[in-house]
C-alpha positions in Angstrom: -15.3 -52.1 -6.7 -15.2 -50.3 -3.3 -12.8 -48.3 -2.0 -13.3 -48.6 1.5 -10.7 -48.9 4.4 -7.7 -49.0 2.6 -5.3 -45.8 2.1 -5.3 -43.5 -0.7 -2.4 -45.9 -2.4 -4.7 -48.8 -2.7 -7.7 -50.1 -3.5 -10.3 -52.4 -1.8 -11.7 -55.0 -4.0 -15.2 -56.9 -3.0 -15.3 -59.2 -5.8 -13.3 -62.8 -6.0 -11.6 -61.3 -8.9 -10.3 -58.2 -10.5 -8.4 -58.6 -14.1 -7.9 -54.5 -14.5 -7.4 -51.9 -11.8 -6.1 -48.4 -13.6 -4.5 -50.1 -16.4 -2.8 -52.9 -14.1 -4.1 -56.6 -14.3 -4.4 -57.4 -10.8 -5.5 -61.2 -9.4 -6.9 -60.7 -5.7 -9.1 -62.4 -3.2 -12.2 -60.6 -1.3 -11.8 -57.9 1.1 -8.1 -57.9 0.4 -6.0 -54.5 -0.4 -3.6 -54.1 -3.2 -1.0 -51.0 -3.6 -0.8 -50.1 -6.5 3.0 -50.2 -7.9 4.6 -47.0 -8.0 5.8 -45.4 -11.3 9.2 -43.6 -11.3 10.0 -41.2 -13.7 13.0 -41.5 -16.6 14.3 -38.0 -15.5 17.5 -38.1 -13.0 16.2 -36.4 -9.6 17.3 -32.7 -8.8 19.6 -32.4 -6.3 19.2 -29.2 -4.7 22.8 -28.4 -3.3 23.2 -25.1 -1.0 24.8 -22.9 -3.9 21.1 -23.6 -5.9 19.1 -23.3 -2.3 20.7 -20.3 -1.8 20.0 -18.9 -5.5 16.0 -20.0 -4.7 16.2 -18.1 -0.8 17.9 -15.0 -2.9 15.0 -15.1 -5.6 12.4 -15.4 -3.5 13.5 -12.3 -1.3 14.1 -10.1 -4.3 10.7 -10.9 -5.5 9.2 -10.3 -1.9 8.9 -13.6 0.0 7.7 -17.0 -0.2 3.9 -15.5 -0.3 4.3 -13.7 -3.2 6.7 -15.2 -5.4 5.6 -17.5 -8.1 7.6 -20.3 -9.3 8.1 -18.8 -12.8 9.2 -15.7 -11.2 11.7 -17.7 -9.5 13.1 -19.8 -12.0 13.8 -16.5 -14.2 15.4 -14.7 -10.9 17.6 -18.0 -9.9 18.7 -17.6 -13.5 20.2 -21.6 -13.4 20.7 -24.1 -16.4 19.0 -27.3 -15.9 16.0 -26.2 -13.0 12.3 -26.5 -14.2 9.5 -24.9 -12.6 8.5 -28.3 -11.7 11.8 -28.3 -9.8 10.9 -25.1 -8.5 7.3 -25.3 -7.4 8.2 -28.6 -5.3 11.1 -26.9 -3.8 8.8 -23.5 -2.8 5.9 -26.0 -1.6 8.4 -27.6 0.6 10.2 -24.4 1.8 6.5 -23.2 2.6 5.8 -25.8 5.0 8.9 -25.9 6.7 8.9 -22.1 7.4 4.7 -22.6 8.6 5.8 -25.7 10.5 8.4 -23.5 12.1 6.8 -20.7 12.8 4.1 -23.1 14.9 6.7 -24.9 16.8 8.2 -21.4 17.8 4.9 -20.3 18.7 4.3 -23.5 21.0 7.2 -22.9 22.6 6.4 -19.1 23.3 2.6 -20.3 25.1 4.9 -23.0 27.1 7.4 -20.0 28.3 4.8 -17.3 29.3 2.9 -20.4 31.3 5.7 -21.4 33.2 5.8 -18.0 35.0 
């Protein structure tokens, strides 16, 4: 098997026939890509409301920002019924990269501005 020119959700196959890809019987033809079929979990998603965001943005300052608040630390300071650190590291990664993707937008616009003049 090669895994060449396809995305990391799939997998290249140069042989006429594949019975078993990760635990999946598969049936394929040469050269041809197959995604693999996506697994959702049992658990009911978490829907974070703006009372919980707002618990997370409090928890995070008291514990002194996004860069050094863990997601333990967070979950203990949010103090909420039903929120795992799971939960909590997804929502932090998330918050992370919207703040960083902010922060590089503000600063594009900033370079356009002292440009113009």
């Amino acid at each position: 098997m090669e895994i060449v020119g396809c995305s990391t959700n799939q997998i290249r196959a140069n042989t006429p026939l594949m019975k078993n890809v990760g635990g999946i019987n598969l049936n394929i033809n040469e050269n041809q890509c197959v995604v693999r079929p996506y697994a959702r979990s049992k658990k009911p998603r978490l829907r974070w409301t703006d009372d919980l965001h707002r618990r997370f943005l409090c928890a995070v300052n008291r514990l002194g920002g996004e860069d050094r608040a863990t997601p333990k630390m967070i979950l203990h300071a949010m103090e909420v019924d039903g929120v795992t650190v799971s939960h909590v590291k997804s929502h932090l990664q998330m918050y992370r990269s919207v703040r960083q993707e902010r922060l590089i937008q503000e600063a594009l616009i900033a370079a356009k501005e002292k440009w113009k003049r």
